[in-house]
C-alpha positions as a Python dict, from the first residue, in 0.01 Angstrom:
ca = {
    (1, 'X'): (0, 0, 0),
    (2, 'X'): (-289, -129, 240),
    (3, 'X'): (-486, -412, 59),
    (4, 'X'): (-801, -371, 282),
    (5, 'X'): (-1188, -337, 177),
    (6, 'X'): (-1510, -251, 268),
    (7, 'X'): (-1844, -444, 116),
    (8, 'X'): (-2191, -434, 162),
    (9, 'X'): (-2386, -712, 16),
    (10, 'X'): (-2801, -662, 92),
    (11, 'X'): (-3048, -937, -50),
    (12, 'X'): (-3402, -978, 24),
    (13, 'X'): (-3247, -1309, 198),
    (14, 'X'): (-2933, -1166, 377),
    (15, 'X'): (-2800, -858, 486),
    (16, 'X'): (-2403, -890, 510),
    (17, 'X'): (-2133, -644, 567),
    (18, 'X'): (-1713, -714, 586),
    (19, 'X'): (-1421, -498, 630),
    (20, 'X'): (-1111, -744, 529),
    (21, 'X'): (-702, -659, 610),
    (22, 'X'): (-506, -872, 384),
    (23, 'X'): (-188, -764, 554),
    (24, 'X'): (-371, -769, 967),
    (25, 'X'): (-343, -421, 1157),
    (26, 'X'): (-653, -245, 1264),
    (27, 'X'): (-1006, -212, 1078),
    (28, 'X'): (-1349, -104, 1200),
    (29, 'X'): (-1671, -86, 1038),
    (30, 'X'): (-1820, 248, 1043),
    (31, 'X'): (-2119, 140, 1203),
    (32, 'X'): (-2291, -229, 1293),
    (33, 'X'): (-2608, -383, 1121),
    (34, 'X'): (-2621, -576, 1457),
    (35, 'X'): (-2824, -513, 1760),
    (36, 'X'): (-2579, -554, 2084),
    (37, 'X'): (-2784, -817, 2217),
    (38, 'X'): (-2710, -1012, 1888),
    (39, 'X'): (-2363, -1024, 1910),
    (40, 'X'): (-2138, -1327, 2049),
    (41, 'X'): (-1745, -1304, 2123),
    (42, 'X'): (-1696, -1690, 2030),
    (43, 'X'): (-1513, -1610, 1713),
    (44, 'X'): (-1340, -1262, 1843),
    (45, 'X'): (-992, -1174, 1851),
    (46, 'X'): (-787, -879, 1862),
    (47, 'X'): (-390, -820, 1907),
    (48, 'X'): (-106, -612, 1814),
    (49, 'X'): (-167, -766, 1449),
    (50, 'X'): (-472, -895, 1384),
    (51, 'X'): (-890, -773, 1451),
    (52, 'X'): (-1111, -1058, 1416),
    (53, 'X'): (-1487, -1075, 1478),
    (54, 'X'): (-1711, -1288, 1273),
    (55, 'X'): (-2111, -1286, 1352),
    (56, 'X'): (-2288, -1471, 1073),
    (57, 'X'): (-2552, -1606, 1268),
    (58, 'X'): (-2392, -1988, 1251),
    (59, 'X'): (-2136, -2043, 1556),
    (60, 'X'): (-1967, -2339, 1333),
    (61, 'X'): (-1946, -2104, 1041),
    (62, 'X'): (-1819, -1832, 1263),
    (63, 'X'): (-1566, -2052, 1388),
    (64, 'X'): (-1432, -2144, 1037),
    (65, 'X'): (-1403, -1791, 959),
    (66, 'X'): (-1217, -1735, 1236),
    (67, 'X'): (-912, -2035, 1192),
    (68, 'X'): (-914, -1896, 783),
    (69, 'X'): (-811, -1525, 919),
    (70, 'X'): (-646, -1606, 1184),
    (71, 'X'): (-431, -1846, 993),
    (72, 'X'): (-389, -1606, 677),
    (73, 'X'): (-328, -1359, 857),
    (74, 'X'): (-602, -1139, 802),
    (75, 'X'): (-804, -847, 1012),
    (76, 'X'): (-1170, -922, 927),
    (77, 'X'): (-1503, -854, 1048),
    (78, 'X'): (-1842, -981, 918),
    (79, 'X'): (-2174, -936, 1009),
    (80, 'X'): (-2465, -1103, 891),
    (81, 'X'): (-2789, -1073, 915),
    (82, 'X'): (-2970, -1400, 726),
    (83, 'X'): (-3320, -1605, 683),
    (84, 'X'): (-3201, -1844, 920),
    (85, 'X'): (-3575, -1942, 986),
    (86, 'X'): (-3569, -2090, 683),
    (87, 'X'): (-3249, -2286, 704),
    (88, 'X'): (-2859, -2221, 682),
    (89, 'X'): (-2785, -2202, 279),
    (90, 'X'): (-2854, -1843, 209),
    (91, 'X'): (-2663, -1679, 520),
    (92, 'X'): (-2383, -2013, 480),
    (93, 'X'): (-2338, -1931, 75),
    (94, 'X'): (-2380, -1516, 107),
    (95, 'X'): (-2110, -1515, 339),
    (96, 'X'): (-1892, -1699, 117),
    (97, 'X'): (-1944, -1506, -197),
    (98, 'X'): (-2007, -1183, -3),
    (99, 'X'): (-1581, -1258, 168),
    (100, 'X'): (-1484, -1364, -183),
    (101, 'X'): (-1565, -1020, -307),
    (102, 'X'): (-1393, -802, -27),
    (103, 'X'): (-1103, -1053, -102),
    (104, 'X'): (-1086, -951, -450),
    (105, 'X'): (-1144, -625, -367),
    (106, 'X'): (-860, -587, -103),
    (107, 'X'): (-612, -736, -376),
    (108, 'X'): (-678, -539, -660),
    (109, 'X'): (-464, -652, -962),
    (110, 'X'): (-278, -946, -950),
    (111, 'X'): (80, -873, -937),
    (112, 'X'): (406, -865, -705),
    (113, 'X'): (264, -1175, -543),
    (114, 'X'): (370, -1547, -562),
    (115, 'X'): (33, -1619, -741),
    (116, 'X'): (24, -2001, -620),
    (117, 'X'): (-12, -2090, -257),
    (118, 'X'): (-8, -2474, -112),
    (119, 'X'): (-80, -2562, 290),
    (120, 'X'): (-102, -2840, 455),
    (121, 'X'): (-274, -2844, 821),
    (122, 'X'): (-329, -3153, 1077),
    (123, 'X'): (-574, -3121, 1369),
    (124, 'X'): (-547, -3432, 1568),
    (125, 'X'): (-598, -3702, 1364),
    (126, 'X'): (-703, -3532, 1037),
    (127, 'X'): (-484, -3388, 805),
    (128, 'X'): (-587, -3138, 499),
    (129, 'X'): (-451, -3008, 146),
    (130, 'X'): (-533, -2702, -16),
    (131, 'X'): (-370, -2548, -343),
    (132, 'X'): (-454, -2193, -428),
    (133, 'X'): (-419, -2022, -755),
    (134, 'X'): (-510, -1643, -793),
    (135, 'X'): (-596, -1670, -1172),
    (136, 'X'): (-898, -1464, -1161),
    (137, 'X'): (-1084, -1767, -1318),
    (138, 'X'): (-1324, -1913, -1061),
    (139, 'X'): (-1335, -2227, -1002),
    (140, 'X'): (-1322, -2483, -664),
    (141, 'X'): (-1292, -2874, -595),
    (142, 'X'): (-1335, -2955, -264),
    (143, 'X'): (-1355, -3278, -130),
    (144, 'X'): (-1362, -3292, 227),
    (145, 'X'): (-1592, -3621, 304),
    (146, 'X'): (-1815, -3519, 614),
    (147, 'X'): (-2040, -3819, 710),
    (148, 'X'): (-2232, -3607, 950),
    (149, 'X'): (-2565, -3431, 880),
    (150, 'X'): (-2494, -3107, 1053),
    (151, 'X'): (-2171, -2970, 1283),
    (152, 'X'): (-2362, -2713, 1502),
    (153, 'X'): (-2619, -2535, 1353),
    (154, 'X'): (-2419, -2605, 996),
    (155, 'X'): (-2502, -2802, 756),
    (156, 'X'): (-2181, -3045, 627),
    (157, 'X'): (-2352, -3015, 285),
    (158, 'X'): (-2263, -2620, 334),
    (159, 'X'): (-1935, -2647, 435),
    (160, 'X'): (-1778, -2734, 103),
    (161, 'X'): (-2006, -2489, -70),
    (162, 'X'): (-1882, -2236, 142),
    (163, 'X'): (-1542, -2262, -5),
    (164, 'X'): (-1677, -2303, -347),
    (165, 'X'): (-1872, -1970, -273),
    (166, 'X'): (-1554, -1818, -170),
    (167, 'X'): (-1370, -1874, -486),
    (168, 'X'): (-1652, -1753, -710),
    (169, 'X'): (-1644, -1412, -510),
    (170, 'X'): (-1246, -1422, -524),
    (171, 'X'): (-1217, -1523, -896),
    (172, 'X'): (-961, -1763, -763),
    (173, 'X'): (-891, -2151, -861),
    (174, 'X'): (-898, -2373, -514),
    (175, 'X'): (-864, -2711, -425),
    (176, 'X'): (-920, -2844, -142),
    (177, 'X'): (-881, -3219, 23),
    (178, 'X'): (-916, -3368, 355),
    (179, 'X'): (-648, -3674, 287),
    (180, 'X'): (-724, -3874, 611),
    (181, 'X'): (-941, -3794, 916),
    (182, 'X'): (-1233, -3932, 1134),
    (183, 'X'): (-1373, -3691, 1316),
    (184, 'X'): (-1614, -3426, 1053),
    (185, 'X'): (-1513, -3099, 1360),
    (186, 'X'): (-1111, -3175, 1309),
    (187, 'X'): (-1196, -3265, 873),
    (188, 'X'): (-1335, -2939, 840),
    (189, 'X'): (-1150, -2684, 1059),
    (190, 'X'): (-794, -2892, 917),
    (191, 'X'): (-922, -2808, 516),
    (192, 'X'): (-1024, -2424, 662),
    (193, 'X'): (-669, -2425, 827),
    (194, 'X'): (-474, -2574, 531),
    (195, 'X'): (-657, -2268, 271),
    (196, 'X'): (-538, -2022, 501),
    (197, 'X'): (-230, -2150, 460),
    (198, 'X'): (-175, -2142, 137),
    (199, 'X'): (-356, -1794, 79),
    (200, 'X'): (-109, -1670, 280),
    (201, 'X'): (166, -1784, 78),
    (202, 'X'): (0, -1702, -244),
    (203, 'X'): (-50, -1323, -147),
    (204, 'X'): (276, -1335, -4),
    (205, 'X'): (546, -1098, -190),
    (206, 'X'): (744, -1242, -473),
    (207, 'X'): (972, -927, -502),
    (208, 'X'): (919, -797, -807),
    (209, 'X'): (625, -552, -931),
    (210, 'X'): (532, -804, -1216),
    (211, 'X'): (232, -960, -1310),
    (212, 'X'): (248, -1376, -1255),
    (213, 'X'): (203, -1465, -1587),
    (214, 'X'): (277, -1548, -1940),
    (215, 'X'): (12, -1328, -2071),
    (216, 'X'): (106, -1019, -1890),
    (217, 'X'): (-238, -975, -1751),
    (218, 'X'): (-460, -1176, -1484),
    (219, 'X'): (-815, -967, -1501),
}
């Protein structure tokens, strides 16, 4: 069974589309909301197993996108078109809750999976947690405790809201901690790193066609 999806998410503030692979392997979008001239390979990748090639506008968003698919595993593509004249929050949180959906999406219902998912991830001297729980109840603590203003064109005031956006579109619990760390670049991609991780693990197989819960049901 391929868990895969399609979305298209238009506001009068963004204009997003994603085609998500939980499982890698090829994908394609039937046709771009992009002009060529738009488009940037900083955060493309393609092999054997995996498609990846995120445009949201943001390089420092792109390249968060990137390390979470690449590390979970995932094909994905997203293309955004956002009100970046006005400033990064729309395009930053519409992203998130826009790949939320096509993860929920992809999964379907919740069962013949381990449910719970933990990762830890280092880069250089920081070093991240994240605990994932596919309970279909949203919810998200992230602590992550950037001192900068902005990392590229991103605000660090986004960056947690990103995730928090992610998990309202997923109907997934997160948490989410950089534990030690001094540089906000190596915080942030570690905690992006350390999620994909323990998606991974939490959509892995558990062997069995059941549903992961005492209640029989997680919708």
């Amino acid at each position: 069974m391929t868990r895969s999806a399609t979305i298209s998410r238009i506001t009068n503030e963004t204009k997003i589309q994603i085609c998500l692979s939980l499982d890698g392997g090829p994908i394609a979008l039937e046709k771009s909301i992009l002009k060529s001239a738009a488009t940037d390979d900083h955060a493309s990748q393609a092999s054997s197993s995996q498609v990846i090639n995120v445009q949201t506008g943001i390089g420092f968003l792109d390249h968060m996108l990137h390390a979470l698919a690449k590390h979970s595993g995932w094909s994905l593509i997203v293309e955004c078109i956002g009100d970046l004249h006005i400033d990064d929050h729309h395009t930053a949180e519409d992203v998130g809750i826009s790949l939320g959906m096509a993860f929920h999406k992809a999964l379907g219902q919740v069962r013949g999976v381990k449910r719970f998912g933990s990762g830890f991830a280092p880069l250089d001297e920081a070093l991240s947690r994240a605990v994932v729980d596919l309970s279909n109840r949203p919810y998200a603590v992230v602590e992550l405790g950037l001192k900068r203003e902005k990392i590229g064109d991103l605000s660090c005031e986004m960056i947690p809201h990103v995730l928090e956006s992610f998990a309202q579109g997923a109907a997934i619990t997160l948490h989410v901690d950089c534990l030690r760390g001094f540089n906000d670049h190596h915080r942030a991609e570690s905690a992006f790193k350390a999620l994909a991780i323990a998606i991974k693990e939490a959509i892995s197989s558990n062997g069995t066609d059941d549903v992961p819960s005492t209640k029989g049901v997680l919708f």
